[in-house]
N, C-alpha and C positions, 0 to 999 in steps of 0.2 A: 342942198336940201337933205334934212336928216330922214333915215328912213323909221318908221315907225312900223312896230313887230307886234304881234300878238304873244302874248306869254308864254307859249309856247314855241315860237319860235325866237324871241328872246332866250328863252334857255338853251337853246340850240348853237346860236351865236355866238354866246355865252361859255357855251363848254368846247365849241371848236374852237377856239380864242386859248382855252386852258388845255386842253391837249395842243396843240401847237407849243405853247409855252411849255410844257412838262418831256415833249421832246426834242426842245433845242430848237421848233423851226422859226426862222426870223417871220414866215407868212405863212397865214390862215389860206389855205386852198381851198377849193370847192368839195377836194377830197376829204378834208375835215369835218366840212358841215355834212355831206355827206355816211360820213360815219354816223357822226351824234344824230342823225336823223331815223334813221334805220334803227337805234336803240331804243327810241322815243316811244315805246308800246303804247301810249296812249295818242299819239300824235297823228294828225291828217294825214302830214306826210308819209309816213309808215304804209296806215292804212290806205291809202293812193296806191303807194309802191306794189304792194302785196297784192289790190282789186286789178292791177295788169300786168298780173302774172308772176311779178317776181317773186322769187324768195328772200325778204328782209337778213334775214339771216347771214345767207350766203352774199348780198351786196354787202352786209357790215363786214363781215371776214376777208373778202377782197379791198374794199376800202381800207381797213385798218394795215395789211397786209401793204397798202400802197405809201398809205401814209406811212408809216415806220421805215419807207425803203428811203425816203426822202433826206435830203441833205440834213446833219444837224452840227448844230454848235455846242462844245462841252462847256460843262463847269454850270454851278448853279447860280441859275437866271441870266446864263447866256443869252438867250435868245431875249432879254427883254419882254414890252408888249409889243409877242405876234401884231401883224394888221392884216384888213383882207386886203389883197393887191391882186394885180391881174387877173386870170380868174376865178379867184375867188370872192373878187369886188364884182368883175363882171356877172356872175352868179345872182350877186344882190342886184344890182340894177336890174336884169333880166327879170327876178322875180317883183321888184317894186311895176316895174312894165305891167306883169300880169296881172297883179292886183290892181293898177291903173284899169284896164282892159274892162274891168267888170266891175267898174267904181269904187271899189273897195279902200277904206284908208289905211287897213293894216295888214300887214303881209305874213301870211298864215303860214305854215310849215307845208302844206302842200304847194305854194307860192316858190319856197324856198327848192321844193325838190322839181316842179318843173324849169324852173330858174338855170339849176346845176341841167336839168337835162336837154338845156336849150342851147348851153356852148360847145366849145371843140377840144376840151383838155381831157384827161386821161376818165374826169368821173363821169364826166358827158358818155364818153365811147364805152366806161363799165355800164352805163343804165343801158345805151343801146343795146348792149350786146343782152341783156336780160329780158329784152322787149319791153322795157321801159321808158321807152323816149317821150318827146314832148305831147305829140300827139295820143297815146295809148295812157300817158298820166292826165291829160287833161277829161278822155272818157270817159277813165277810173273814177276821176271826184265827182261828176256828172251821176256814174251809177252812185256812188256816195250818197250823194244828195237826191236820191228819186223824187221827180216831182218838183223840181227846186228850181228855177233857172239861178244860173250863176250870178249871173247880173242882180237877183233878187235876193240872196242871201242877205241873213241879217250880219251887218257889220260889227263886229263887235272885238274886246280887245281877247277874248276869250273863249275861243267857235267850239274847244273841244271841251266844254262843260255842257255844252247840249248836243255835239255830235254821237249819232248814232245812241241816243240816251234810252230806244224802245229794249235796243238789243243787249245793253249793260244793265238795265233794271228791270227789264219785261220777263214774261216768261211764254215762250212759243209752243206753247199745248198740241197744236197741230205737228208738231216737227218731232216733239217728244210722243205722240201717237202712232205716227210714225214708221218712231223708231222703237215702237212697243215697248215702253221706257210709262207707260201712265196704269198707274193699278186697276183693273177693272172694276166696273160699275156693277154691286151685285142688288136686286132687290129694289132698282129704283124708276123701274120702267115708265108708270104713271108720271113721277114727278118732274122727267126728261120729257115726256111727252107734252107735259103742261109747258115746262119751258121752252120749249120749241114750238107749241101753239102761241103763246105768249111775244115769242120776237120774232113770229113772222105774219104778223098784225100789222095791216096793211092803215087801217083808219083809226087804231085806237094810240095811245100815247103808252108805252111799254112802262111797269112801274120799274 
């Protein structure tokens, strides 16, 4: 059964596969995808990691850090094409499980990172130790998604073109008030007053 990836975790795949390859390792570990994952600034996965607590960051700098400590073979394209194999194959099955779990056909990058943080190898016991395990990643996508049951997300091959789209295109007035960050309103009392009688019109249709 081939596994079927969202674009975004496709690229993920994709580039643990070529770091692997670019450092002599004959396999794709969980450690790999785990790095590319943490780089992926626009990625669920990322934003998962980081909503429980970790530091993106600091997981990529020890990941990479682990991966480079790894066995390698010289000369160029020693290592052939990397594959995933133990667990880093396990990794992928674990996450295709979770996306099974909540019906889903394509396995998103948060898919990918509770996957890694559902085994027993070295990047499993790194997310542990950051307080990122399975449990505290699966809350994370949950606060992600307010309002959303998992099981009900839209399936799609491309989750992070409308993920979190109010907080990359909106602009939070309230937050920037705040944080006394909005230029004050001089001379407009009446016209606030009208719009604030206006939206809290209980039977009329607001223009």
């Amino acid at each position: 059964m081939e596994f079927q990836f969202t674009t975004r975790s496709e690229e993920a795949v994709t580039a643990a596969a070529e770091r692997a390859a670019e450092l002599g390792n004959h396999q794709i570990s969980s450690m790999h995808l785990l790095w590319v994952l943490t780089q992926q600034t626009d990625g669920i996965g990322r934003a998962a990691l980081e909503a429980a607590g970790a530091d993106p960051e600091e997981v990529a700098r020890r990941a990479e850090e682990a991966v480079r400590a790894l066995p390698q073979v010289s000369g160029p394209g020693a290592a052939g094409h990397p594959t995933f194999v133990g667990p880093g194959f396990d990794a992928l099955e674990a996450a295709r499980r979770e996306a099974d779990s909540q019906n889903r056909t394509y396995l998103s990058t948060e898919h990918l990172m509770i996957g890694i943080a559902l085994g027993k190898d070295p990047a499993a016991k790194l997310l542990a130790g950051v307080g990122a395990g399975p449990r505290a990643l699966r809350d994370a996508v949950t606060r992600l998604h307010p309002g959303k049951d998992p099981m009900n997300q839209t399936d799609t091959q491309n989750p992070e073109s409308t993920f979190q789209s109010l907080e990359k295109y909106g602009v939070d007035l309230t937050e920037l008030a705040r944080e006394g960050r909005l230029d004050p309103v001089i001379g407009r009392d009446a016209e606030i007053r009208r719009v604030v009688q206006v939206l809290s019109r209980r039977t009329k249709n607001n223009p």
